[in-house]
N, C-alpha and C positions, 0 to 999 in steps of 0.2 A: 389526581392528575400526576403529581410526583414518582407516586408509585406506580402510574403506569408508563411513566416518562422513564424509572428505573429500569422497568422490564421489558424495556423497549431495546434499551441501550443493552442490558445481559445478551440479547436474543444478536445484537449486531456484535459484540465483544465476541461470542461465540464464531459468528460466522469471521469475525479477524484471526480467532483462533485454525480454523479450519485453512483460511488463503496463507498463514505463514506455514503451515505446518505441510500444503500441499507445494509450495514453492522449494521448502528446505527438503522434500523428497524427490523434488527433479534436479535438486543439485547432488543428492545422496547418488541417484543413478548416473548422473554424469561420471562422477569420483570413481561407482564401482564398476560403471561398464567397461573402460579400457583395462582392468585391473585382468576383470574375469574373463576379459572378448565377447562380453553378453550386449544384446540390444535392448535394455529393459526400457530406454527414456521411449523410443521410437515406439514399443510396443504396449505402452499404456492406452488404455482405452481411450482416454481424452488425453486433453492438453491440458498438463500442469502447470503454465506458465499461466494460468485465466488465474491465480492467486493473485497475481500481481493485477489484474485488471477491476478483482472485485476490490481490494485498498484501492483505487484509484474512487471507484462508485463510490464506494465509502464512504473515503474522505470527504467527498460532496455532500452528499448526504447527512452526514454526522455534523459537518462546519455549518448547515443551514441549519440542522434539527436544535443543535444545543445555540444556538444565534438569536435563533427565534426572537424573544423580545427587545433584542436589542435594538433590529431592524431600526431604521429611520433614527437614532440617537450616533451622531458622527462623533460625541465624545468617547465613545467607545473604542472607537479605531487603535487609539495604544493599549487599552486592554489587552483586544483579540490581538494584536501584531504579540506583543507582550508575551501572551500564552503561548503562543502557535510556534515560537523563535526557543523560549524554554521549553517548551517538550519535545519537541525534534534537533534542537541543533547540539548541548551538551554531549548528551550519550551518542551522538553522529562523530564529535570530531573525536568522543573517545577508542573510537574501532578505526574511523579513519588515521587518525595518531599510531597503533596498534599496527593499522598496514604499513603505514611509511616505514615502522622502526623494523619492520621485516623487513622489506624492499631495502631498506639500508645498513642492517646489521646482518639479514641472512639470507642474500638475495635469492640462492639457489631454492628458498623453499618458499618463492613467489617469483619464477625465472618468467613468467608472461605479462607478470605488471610492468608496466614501462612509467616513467613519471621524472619530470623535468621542475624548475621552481618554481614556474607560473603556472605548470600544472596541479603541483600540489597547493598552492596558495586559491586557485579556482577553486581547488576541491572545496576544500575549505569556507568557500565563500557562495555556496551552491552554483558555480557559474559554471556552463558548458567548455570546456575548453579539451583540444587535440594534445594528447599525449604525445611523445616523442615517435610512436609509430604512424600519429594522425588520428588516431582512433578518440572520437568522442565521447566523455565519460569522465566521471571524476577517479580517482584514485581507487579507493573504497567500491570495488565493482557493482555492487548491490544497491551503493548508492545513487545509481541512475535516475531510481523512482522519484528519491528525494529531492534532485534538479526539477523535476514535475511539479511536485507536492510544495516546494516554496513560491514557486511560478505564481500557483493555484492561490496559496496566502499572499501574497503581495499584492494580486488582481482584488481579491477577496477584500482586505483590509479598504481598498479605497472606494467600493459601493457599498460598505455595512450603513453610511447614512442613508442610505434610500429605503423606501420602502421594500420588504423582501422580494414583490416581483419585481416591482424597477431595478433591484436588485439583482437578483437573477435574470434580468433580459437585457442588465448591462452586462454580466457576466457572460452572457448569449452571445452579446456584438462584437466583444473583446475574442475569446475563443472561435468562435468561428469564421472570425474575421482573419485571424491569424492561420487558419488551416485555409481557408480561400484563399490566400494570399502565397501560400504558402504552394498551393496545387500550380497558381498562376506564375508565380517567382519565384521558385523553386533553387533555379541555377545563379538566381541574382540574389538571394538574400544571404547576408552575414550570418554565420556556420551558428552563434548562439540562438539568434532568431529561429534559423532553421528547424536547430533541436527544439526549442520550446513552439513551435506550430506543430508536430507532431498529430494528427488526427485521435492520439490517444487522449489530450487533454478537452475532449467531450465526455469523455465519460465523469471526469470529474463535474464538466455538466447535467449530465444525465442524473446523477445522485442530486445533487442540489435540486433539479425538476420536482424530481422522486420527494423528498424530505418537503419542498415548497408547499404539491400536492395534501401529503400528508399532515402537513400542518394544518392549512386551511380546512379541510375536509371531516380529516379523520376518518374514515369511511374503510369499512372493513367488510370483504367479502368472505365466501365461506373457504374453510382452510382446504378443500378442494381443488380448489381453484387455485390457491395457489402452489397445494403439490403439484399441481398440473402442469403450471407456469415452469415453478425447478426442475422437474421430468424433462420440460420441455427445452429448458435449459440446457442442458445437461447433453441432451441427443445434440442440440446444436454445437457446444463443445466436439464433441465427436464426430459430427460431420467434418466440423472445419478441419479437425487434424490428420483423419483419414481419407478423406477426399481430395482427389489433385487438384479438380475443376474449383477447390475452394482457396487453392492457395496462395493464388496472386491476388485476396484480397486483404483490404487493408484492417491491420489487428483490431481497433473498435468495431469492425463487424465483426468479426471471425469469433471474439472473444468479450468487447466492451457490451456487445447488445445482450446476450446470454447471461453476461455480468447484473448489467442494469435490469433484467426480467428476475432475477433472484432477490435482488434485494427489491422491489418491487414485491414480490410476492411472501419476503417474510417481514412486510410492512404491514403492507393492504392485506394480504392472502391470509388473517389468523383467524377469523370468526367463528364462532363454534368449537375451539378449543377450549379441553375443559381449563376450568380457573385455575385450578390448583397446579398445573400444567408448569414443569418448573426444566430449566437444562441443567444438566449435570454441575456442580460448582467448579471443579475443577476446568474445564471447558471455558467457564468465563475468567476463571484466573488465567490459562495460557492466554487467552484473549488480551485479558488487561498485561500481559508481557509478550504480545506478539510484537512489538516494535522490537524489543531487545531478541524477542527469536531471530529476525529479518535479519537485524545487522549481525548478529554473532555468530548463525548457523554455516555456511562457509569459514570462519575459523574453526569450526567446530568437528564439520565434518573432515578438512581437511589434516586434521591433526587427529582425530581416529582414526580413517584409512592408516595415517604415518604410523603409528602406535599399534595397530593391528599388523601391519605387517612387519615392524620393526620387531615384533615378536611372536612372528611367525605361523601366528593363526589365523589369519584372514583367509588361506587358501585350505584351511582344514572344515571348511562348511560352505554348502553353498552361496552363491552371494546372495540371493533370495531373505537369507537368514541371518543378513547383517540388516538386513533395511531396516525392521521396527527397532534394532536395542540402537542403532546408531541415532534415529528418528528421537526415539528415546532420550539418547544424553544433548540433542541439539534442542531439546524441548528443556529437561532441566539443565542448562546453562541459560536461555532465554529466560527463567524467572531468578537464578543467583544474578543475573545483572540486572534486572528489573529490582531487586529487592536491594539489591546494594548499589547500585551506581541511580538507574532512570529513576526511580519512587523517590530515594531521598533528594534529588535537585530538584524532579518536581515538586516535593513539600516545602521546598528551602525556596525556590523560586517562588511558588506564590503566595509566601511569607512578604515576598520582596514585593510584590505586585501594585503599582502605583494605583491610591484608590479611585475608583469610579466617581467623577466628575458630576454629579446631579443634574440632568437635565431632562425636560418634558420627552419620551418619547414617543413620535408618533403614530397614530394608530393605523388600522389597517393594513391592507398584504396589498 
């Protein structure tokens, strides 16, 4: 069961690999369309922003799948709080820290950040707060998600005593309650409230469904079925970004449900793959440094374009022909901070890890 509990987790590192590497290419084309006057973002076949929406499934998913026995043991809670606050917030306030000392040592080469002290002090504290132009966001522009993704742990942390469905159908009443709430009092709720009802944090219920499922079951159809599922995936991506009739709707349709049928299908969808059947290793290492891709590739790319033009060949090749080497160095910086900054706090952190409290947990889903 370990070992297939490992190859479970490669198969999902993999596909985090793929959502950071497709998101830092629609900021690669933001950077080079106005350079060259080319439309590449517009003219992608789909919508590279569904990166961000499959981390969101994800996160659901992977928080219930690795939870698993804890379910119904509430001395666990500073555990999971524990873990979830060291592996996202270090290496956060380190890029976040990184922008402010731009924003205040060079502004001109961040002239659209705007950022006040309670702004930066929110950033910091994952709280939604308005910038000096109004605009909602922490500092750290990327880091939007992460306003989400603590949301998601905070809720998280205080149903792990239940059992995993009670669990998850408290996590049900809480999110959904907040997006109804949210459609109904819209123009009356407080701007934090606001942002965290977002209709996107379903999906992070949808993975949690997904991984629930899969726990209990384990139930595997033929892998068929489930290329069928991502094909089909995939086409609906594409509808929604080329189609107008699809545009006024809201992004967990357009993008979270496509999301949620993908990881769905390389959960369930594997049977009859042969054994040996193995993903490339490199593919789960960017995977296991797709956090530090996420946060750094926006320094990354915007300091190539600078670089490139500052020495005068970026307009000596088409821009087509920047995309994979630039792809390229936003992929290795993503694991030089993974190996030197995120891996060593993680290990140092849960060195630190206050130990688990012994207590009966109980059984059943």
């Amino acid at each position: 069961m370990a070992s297939s509990n490992k190859a479970q987790l490669n198969q999902l590192q993999v596909l985090r690999a793929y959502a950071a590497m497709i998101v830092a290419l629609a900021h690669i084309f933001h950077e080079l369309d106005p350079v060259f006057g080319t439309h590449m973002f517009e003219n992608v076949w789909y919508d590279l922003r569904s990166g961000v929406d499959l981390f969101f499934v994800l996160s659901g998913f992977i928080i219930v799948f690795v939870t698993g026995r804890h379910f119904g043991n509430a001395s666990y809670r500073p555990n999971f709080f524990y873990r979830r606050i060291t592996r996202i917030v270090p290496i956060y306030w380190v890029y976040t820290s990184l922008m402010l000392a731009i924003v205040l040592a060079a502004p001109s080469l961040a002239a659209s950040v705007k950022t006040s002290p309670e702004h930066t002090i929110a950033s910091y504290l994952f709280i939604p707060w308005p910038n000096p132009d109004g605009a909602l966001g922490p500092l750290l522009g990327v880091g939007w998600t992460l306003l989400y993704e603590m949301m998601f742990y905070v809720t998280f942390t205080f149903v792990i005593g239940l059992k995993m469905w009670r669990a998850i159908g408290a996590l049900a009443v809480v999110f959904i309650g907040l997006v109804v709430a949210r459609a109904l009092f819209h123009t009356q709720m407080p701007f934090y409230l606001d942002y965290w009802s977002n209709p996107m944090i379903l999906e992070f219920l949808a993975g949690a469904v997904i991984a629930g499922l899969y726990l209990q079951f384990r139930t595997r159809f033929h892998w068929a079925l489930g290329l069928g599922l991502t094909l089909f995936a995939f086409a609906w991506y594409a509808i929604g970004w080329h189609m107008p009739a699809f545009a006024g709707q809201e992004r967990v349709v357009l993008l979270g449900i496509p999301s949620a049928l993908i990881i769905f299908a390389l959960t369930f969808g594997t049977k009859g793959l042969p054994a040996g059947l193995k993903w490339p290793h490199w593919l789960v290492v960017v995977g296991n440094s797709s956090y530090s891709l996420y946060l750094s590739h926006f320094f990354t790319i915007g300091a190539s374009v600078a670089i490139l033009e500052k020495l005068g060949l970026i307009q000596r090749l088409p821009a087509v022909s920047w995309i994979l080497p630039i792809l390229a160095v936003c992929v290795i910086v993503g694991l030089v901070s993974y190996l030197l900054i995120e891996k060593p706090v993680m290990e140092f952190a849960r060195r630190q890890e206050p130990k688990l409290r012994k207590r009966p947990v109980a059984g059943g889903v």
